[in-house]
OpenMM code with the backbone's topology and positions (N, CA, C; nanometers):
from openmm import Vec3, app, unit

residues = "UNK UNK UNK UNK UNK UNK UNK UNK UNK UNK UNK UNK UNK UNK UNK UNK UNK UNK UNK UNK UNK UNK UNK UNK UNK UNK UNK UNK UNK UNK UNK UNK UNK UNK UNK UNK UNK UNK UNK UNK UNK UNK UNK UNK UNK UNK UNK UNK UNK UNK UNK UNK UNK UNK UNK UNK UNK UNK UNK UNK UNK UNK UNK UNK UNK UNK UNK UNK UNK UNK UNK UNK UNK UNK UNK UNK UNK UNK UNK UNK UNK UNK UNK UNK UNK UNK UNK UNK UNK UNK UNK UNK UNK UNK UNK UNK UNK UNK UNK UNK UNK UNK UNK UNK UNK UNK UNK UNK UNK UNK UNK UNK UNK UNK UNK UNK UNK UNK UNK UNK UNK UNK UNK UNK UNK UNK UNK UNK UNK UNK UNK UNK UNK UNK UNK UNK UNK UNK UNK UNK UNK UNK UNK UNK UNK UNK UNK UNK UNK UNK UNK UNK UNK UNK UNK UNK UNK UNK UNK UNK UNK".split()
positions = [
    Vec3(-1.5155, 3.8534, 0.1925),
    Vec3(-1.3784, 3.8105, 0.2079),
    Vec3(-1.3314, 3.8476, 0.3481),
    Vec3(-1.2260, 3.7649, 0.4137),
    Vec3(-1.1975, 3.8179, 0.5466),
    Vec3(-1.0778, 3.8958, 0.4874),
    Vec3(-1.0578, 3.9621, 0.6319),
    Vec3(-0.9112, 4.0478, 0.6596),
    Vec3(-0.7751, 3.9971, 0.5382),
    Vec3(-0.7658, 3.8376, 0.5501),
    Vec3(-0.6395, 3.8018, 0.4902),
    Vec3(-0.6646, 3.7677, 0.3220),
    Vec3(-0.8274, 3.7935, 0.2709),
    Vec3(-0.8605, 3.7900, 0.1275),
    Vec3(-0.8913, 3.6637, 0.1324),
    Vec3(-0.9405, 3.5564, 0.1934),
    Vec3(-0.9797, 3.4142, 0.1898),
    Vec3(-1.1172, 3.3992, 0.1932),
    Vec3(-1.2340, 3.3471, 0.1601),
    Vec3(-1.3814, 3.3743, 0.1340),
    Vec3(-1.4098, 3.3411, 0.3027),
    Vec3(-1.5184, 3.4129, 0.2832),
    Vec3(-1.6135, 3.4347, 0.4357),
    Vec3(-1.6805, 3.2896, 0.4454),
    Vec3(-1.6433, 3.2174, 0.5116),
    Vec3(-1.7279, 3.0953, 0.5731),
    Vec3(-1.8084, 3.0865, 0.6714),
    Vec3(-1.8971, 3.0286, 0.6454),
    Vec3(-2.0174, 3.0127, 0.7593),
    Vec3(-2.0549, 2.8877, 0.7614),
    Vec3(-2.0270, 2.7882, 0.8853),
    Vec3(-2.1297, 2.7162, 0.9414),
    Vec3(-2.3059, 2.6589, 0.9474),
    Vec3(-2.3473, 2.6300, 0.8429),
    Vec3(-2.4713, 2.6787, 0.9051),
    Vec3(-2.5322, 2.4908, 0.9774),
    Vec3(-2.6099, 2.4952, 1.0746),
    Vec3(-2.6699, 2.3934, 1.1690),
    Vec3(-2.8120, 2.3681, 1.0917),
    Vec3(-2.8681, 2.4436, 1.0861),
    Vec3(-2.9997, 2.4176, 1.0215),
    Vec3(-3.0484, 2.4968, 0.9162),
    Vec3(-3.1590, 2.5006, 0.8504),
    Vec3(-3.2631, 2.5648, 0.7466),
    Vec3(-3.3004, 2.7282, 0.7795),
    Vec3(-3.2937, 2.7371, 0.9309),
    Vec3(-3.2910, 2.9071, 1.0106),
    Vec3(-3.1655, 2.9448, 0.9465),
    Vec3(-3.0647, 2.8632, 0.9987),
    Vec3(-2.9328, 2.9648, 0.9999),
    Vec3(-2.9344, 2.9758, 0.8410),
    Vec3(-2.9239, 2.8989, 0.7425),
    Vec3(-2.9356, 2.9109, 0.6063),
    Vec3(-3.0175, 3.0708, 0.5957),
    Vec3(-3.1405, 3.0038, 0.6162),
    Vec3(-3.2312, 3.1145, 0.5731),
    Vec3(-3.1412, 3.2630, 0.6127),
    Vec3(-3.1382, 3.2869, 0.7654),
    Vec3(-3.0484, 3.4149, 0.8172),
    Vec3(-2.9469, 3.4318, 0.7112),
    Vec3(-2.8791, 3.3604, 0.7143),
    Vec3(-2.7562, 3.4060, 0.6121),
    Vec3(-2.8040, 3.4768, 0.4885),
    Vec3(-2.9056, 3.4289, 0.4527),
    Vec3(-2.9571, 3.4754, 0.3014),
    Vec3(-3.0407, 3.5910, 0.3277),
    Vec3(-3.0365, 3.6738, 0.4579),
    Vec3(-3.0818, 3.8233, 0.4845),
    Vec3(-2.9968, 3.8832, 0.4972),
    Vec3(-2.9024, 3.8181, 0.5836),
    Vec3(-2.7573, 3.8980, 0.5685),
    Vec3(-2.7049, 3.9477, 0.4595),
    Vec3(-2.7344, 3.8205, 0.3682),
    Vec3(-2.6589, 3.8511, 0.2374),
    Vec3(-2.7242, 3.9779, 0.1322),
    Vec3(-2.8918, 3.9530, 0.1980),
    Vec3(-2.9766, 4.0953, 0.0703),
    Vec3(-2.9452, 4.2389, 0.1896),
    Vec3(-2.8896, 4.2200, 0.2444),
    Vec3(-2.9094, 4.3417, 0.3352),
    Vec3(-2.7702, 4.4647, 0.2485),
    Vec3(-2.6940, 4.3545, 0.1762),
    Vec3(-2.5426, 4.4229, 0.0926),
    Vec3(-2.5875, 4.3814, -0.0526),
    Vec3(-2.7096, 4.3355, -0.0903),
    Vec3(-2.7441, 4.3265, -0.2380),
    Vec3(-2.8340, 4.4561, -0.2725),
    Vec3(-2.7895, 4.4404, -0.4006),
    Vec3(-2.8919, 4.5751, -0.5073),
    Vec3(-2.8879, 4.5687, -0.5964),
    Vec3(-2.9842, 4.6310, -0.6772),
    Vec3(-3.0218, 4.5966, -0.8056),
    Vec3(-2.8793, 4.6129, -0.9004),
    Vec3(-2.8998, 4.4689, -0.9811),
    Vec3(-2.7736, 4.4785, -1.0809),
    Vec3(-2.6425, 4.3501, -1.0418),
    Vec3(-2.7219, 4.3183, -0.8904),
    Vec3(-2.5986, 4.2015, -0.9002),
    Vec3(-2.6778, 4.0446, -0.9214),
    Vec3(-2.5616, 4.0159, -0.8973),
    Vec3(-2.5672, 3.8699, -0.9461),
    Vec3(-2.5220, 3.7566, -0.8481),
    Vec3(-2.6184, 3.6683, -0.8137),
    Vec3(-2.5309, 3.5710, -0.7191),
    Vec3(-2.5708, 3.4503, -0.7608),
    Vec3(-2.4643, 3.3203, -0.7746),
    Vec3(-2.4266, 3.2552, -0.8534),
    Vec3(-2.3978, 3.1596, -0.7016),
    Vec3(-2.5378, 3.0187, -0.6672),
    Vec3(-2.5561, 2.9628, -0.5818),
    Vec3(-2.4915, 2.8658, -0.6189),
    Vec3(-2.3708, 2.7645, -0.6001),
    Vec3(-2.3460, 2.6499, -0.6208),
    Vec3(-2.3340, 2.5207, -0.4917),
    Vec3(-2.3084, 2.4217, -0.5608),
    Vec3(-2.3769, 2.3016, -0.3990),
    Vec3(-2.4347, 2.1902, -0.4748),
    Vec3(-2.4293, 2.0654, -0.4493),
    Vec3(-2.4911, 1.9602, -0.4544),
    Vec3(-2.5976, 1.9684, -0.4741),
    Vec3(-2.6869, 1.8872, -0.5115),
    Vec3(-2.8298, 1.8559, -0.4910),
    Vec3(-2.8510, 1.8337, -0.3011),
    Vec3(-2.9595, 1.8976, -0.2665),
    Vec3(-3.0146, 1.9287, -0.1061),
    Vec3(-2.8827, 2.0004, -0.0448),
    Vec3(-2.8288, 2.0422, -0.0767),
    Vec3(-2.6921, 2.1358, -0.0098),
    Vec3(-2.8504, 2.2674, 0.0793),
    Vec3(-2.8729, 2.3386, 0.0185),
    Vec3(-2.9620, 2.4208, 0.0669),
    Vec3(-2.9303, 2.5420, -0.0140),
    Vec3(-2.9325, 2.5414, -0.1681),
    Vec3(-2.9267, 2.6522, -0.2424),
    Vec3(-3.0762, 2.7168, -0.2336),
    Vec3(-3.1810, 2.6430, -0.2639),
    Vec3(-3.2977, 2.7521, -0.2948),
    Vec3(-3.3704, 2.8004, -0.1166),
    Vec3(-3.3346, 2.6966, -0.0250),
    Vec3(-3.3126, 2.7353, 0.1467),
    Vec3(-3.2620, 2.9065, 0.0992),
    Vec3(-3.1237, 2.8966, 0.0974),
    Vec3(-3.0243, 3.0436, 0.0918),
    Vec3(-3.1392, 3.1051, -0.0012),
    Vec3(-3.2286, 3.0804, -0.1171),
    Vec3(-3.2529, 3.1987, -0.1831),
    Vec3(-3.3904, 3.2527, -0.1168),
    Vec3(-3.4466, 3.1336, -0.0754),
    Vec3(-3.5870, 3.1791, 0.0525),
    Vec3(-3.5498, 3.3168, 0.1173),
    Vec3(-3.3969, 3.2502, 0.1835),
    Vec3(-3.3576, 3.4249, 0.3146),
    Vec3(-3.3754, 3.5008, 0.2049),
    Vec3(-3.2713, 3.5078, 0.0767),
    Vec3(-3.2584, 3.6421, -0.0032),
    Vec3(-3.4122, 3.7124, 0.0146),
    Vec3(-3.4733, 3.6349, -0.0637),
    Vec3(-3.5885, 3.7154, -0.1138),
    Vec3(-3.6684, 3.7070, 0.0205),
    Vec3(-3.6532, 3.7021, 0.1884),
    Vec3(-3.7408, 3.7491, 0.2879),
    Vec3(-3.6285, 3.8665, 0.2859),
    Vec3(-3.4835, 3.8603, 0.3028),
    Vec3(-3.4012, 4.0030, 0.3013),
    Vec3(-3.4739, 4.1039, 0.2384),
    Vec3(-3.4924, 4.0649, 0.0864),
    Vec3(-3.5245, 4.1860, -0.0015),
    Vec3(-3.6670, 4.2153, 0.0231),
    Vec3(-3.7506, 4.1502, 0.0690),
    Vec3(-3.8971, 4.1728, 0.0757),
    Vec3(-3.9970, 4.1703, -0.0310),
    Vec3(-3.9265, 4.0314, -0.1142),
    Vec3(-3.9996, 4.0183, -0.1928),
    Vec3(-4.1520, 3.9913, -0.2125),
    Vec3(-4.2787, 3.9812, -0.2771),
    Vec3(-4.3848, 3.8977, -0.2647),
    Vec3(-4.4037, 3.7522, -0.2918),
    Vec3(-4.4937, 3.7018, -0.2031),
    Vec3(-4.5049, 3.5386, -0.2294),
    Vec3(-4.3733, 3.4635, -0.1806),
    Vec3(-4.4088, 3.3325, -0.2050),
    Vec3(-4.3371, 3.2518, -0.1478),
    Vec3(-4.1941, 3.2243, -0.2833),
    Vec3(-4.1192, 3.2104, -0.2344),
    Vec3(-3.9632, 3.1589, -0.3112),
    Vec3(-3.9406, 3.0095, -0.3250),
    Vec3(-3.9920, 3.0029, -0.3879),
    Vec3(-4.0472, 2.8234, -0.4647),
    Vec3(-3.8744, 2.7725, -0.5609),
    Vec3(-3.8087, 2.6801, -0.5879),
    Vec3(-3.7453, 2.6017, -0.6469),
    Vec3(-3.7654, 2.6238, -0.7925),
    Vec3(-3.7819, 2.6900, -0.8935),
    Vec3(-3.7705, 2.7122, -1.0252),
    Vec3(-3.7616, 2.6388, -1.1354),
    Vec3(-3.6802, 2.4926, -1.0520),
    Vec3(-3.6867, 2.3547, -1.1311),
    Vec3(-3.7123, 2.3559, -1.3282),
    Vec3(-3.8855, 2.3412, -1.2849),
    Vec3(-3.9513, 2.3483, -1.3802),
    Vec3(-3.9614, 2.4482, -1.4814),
    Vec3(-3.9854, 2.5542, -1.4396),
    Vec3(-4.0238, 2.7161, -1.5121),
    Vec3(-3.8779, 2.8085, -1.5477),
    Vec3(-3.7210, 2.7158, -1.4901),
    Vec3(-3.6077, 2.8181, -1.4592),
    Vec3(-3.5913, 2.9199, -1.4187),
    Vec3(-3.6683, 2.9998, -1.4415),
    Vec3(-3.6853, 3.1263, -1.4185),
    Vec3(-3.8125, 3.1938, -1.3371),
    Vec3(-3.8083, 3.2400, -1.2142),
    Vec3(-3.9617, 3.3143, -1.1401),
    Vec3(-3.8797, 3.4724, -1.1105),
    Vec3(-3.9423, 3.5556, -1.0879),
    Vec3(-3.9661, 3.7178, -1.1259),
    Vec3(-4.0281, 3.6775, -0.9816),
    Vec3(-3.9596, 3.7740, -0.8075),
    Vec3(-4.0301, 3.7641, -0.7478),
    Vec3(-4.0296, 3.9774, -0.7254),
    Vec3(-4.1488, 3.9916, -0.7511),
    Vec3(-4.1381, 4.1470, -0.7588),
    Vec3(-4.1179, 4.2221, -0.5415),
    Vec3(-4.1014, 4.3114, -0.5513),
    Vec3(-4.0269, 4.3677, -0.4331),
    Vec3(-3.9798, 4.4682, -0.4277),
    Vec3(-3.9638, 4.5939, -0.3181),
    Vec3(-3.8614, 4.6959, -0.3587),
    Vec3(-3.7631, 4.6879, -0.4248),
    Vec3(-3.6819, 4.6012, -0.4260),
    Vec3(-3.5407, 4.5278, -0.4925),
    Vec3(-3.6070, 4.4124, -0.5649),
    Vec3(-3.6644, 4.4006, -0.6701),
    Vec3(-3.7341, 4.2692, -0.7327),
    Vec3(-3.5627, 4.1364, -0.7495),
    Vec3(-3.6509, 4.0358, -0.7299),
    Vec3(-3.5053, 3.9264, -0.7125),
    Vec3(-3.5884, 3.8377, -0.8058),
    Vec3(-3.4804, 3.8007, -0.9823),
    Vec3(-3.5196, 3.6705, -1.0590),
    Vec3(-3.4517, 3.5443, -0.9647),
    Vec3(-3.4851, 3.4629, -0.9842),
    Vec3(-3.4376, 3.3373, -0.8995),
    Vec3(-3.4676, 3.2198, -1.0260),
    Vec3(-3.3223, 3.1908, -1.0850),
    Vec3(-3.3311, 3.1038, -1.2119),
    Vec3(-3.2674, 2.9839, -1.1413),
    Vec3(-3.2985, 2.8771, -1.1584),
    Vec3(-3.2404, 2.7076, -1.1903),
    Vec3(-3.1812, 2.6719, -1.3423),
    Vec3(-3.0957, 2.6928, -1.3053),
    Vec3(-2.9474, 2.6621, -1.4390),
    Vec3(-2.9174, 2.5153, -1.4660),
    Vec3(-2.9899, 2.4387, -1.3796),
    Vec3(-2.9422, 2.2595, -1.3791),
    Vec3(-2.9300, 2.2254, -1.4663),
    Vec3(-3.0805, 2.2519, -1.5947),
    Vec3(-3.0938, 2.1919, -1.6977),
    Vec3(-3.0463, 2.2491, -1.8208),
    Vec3(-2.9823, 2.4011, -1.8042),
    Vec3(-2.8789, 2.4502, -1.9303),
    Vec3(-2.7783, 2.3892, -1.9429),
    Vec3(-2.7590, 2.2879, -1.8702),
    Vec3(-2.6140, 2.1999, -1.8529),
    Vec3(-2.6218, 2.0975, -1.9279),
    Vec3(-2.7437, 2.0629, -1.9807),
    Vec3(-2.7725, 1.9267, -2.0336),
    Vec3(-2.7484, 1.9850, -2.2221),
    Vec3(-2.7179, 2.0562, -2.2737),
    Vec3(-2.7414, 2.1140, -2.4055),
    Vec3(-2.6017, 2.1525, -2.4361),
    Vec3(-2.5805, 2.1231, -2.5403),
    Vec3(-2.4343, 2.1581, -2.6014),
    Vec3(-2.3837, 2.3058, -2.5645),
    Vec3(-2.4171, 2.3682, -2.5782),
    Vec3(-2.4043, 2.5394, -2.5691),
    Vec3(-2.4803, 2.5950, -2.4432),
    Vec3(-2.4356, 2.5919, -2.3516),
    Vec3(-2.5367, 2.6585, -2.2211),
    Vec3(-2.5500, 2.7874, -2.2509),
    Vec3(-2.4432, 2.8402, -2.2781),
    Vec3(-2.4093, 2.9793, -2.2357),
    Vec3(-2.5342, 2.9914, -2.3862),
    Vec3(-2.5302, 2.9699, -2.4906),
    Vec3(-2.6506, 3.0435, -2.5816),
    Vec3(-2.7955, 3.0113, -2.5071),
    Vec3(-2.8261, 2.9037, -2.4416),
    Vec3(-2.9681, 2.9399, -2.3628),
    Vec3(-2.9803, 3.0184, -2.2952),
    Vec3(-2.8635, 3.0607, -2.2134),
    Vec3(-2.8566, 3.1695, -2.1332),
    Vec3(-2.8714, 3.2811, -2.1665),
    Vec3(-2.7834, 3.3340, -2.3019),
    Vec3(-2.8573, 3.4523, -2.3706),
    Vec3(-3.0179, 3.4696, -2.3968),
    Vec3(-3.0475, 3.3114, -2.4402),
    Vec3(-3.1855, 3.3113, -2.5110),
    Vec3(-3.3092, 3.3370, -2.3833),
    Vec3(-3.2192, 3.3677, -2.2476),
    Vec3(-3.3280, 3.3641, -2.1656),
    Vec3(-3.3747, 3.5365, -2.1126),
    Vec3(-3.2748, 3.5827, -2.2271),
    Vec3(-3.2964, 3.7507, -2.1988),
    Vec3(-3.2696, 3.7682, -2.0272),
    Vec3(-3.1928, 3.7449, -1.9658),
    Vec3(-3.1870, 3.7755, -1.7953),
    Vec3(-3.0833, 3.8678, -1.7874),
    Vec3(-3.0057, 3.9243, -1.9050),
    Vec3(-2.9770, 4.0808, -1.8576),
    Vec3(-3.0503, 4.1757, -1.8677),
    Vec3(-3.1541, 4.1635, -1.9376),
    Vec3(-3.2151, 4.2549, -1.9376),
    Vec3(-3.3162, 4.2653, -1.8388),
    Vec3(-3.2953, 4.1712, -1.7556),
    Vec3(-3.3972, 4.1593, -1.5740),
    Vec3(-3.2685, 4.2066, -1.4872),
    Vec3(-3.1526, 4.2073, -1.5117),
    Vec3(-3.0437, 4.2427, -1.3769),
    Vec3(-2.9805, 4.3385, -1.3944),
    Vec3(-3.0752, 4.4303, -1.4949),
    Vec3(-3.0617, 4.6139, -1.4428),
    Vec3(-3.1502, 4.6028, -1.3460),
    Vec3(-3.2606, 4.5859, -1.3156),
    Vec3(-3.3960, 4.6268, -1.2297),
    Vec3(-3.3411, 4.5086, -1.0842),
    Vec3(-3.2753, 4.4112, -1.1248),
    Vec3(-3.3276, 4.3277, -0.9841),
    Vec3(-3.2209, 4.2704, -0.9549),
    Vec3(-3.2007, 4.1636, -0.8714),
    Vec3(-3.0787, 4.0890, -0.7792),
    Vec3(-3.1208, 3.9491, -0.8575),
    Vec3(-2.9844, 3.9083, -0.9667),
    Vec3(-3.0405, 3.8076, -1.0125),
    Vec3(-2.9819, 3.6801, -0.9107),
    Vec3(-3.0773, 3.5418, -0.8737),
    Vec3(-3.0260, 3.4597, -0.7859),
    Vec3(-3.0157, 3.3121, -0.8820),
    Vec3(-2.8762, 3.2457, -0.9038),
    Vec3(-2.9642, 3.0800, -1.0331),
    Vec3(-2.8408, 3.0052, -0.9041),
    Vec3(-2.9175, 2.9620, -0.9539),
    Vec3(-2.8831, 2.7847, -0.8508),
    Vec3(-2.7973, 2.7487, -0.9832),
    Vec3(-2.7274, 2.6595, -0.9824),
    Vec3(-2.6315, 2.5585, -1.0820),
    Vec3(-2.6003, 2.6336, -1.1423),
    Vec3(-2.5559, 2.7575, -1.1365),
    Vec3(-2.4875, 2.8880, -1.2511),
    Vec3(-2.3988, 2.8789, -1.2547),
    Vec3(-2.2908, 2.7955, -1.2002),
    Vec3(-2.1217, 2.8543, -1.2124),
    Vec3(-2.0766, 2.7694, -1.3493),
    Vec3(-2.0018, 2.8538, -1.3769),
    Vec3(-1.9437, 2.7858, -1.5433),
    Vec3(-2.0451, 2.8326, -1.5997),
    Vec3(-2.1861, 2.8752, -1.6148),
    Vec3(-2.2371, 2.8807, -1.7443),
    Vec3(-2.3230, 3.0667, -1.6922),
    Vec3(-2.3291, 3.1235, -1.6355),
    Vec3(-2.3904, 3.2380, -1.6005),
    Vec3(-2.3220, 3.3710, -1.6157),
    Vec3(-2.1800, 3.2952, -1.5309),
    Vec3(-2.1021, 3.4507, -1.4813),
    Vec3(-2.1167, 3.5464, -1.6031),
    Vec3(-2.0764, 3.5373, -1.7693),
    Vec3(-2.0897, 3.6436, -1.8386),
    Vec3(-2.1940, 3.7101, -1.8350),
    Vec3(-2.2987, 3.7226, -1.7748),
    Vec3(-2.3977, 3.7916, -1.7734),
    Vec3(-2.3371, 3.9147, -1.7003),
    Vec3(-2.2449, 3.9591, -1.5906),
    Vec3(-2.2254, 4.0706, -1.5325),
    Vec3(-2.0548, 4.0626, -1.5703),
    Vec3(-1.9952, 4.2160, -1.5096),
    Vec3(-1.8528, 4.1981, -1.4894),
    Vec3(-1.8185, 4.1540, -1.3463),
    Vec3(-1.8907, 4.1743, -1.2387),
    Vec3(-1.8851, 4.1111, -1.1290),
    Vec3(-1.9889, 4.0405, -1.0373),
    Vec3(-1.9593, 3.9142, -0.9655),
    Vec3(-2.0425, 3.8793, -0.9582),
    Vec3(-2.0696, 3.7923, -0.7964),
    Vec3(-2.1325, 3.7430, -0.7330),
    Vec3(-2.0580, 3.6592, -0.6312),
    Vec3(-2.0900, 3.5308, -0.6248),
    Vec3(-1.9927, 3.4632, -0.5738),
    Vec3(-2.0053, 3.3061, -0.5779),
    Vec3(-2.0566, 3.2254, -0.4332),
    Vec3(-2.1758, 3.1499, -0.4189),
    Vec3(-2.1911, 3.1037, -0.2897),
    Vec3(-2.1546, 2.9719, -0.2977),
    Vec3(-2.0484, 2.9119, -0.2550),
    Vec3(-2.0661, 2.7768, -0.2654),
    Vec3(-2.1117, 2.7311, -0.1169),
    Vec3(-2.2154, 2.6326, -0.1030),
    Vec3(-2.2182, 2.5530, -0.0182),
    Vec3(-2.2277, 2.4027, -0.0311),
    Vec3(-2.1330, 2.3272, 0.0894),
    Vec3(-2.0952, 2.2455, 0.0659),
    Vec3(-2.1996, 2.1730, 0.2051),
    Vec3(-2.1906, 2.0131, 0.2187),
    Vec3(-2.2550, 1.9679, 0.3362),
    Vec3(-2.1499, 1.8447, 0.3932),
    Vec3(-2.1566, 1.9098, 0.5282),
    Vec3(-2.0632, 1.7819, 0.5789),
    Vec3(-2.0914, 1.6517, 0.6127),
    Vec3(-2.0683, 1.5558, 0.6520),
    Vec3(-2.1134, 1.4493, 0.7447),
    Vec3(-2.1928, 1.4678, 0.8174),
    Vec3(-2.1932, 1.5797, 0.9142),
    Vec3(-2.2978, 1.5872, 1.0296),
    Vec3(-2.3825, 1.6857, 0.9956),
    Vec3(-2.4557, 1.6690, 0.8268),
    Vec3(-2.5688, 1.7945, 0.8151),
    Vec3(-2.5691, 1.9070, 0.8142),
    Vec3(-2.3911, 1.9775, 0.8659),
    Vec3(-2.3838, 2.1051, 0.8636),
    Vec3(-2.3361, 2.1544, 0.7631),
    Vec3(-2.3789, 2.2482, 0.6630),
    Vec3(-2.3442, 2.3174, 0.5405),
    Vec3(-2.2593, 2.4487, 0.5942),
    Vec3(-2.1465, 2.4584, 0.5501),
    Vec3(-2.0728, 2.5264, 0.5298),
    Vec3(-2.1042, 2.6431, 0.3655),
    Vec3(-2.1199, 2.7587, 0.4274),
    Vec3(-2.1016, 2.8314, 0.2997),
    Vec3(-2.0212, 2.9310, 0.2756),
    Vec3(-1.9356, 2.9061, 0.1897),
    Vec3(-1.8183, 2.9987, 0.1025),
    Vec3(-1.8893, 3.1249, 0.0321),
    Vec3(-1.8387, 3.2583, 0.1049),
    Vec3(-1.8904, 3.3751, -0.0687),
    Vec3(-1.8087, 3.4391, -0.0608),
    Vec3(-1.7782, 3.4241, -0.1949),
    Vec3(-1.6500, 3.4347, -0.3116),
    Vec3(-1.6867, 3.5541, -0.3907),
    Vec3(-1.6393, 3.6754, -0.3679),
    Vec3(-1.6931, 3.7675, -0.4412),
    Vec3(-1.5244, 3.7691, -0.5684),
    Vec3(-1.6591, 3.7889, -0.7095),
    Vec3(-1.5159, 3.8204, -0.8098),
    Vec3(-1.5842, 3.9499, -0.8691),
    Vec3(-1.4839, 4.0138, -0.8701),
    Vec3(-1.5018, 4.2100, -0.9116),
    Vec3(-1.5667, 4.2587, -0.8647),
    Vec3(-1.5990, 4.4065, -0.8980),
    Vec3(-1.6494, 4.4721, -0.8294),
    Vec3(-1.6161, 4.5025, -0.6852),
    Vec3(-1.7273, 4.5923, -0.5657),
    Vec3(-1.6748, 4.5813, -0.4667),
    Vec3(-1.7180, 4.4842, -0.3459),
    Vec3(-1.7423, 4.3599, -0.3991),
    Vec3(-1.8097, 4.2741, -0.3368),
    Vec3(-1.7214, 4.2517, -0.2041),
    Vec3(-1.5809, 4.2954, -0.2013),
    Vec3(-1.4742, 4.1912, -0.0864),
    Vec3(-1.5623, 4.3631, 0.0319),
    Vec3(-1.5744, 4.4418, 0.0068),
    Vec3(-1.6156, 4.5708, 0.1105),
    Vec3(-1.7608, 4.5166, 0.1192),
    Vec3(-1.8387, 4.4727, 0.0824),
    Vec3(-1.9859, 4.4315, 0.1029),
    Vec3(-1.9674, 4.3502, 0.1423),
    Vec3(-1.8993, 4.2248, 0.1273),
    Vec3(-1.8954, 4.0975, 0.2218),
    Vec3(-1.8385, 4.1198, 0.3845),
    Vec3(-1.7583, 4.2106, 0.3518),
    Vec3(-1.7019, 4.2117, 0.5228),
    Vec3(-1.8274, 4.2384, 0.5860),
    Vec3(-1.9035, 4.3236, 0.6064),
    Vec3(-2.0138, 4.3258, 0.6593),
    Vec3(-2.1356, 4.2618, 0.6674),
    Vec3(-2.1265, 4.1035, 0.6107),
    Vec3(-2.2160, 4.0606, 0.6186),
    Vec3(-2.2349, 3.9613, 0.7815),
    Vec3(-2.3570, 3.9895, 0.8422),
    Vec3(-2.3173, 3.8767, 0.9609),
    Vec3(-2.4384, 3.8343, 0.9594),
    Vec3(-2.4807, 3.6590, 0.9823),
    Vec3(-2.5898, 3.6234, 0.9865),
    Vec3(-2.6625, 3.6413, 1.1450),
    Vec3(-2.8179, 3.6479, 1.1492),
    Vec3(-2.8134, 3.6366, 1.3257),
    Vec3(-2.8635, 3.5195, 1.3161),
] * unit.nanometer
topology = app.Topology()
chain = topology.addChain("A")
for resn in residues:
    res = topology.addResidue(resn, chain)
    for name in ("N", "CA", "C"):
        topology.addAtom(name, app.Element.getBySymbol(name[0]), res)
């Protein structure tokens, strides 16, 4: 959040600056939170979760989840990285979401789901919101929206290089 409580926006030009941002962002993550990627289709949500998990130092590559929803990338800070697209398609999201046991992965790790908003947040009491949006000229703008916790003191310090 800035100075006046309005979400931290960023610019980003390309797939680098994305990525950067998403080190910035694990450099103020730890085990137990939750970030809740929202954006269009090609906005550059699983781009942003690539940086996370080079931030956190995860192993292997940070692949799109699509298929499997859910990948476990282990790490000092282990980061789940779920795709929520298709809990959207089912009467009850929020019960697949239980059925996917992922609180009991975000004591140990930094959980990251693409298409989570509206159907995730109960998983924590606080959580943060990335929206990115894409303009006309290719440049994605990204919003993070921290709700509870002390996310607005962790966000001030986030700066991408």
């Amino acid at each position: 959040m800035t100075a006046a409580g309005r979400p931290a926006a960023f610019p980003l030009a390309t797939e680098q600056d994305t990525r950067a941002l998403g080190r910035a962002l694990a450099a103020v993550l730890r085990p137990g939170d939750l970030v809740v990627l929202a954006g269009p289709l090609g906005a550059g949500k699983t781009v942003l979760a690539q940086g996370i998990g080079d931030g956190l130092k995860v192993a292997g590559p940070v692949t799109s989840p699509t298929f499997v929803i859910a990948r476990v990338h282990a790490g000092p800070v282990p980061m789940v990285h779920v795709d929520a697209y298709r809990l959207g398609d089912v009467p009850d999201p929020r019960a697949e979401v239980d059925d996917l046991d992922l609180d009991a992965e975000l004591e140990h790790a930094v959980l990251v789901v693409e298409w989570g908003e509206g159907v995730i947040e109960q998983l924590a009491d606080a959580h943060l919101l990335v929206r990115i949006d894409r303009r006309a000229d290719d440049v994605r703008v990204v919003r993070l929206v921290g709700h509870g916790g002390d996310w607005a003191a962790r966000l001030a310090t986030v700066r991408p290089r």
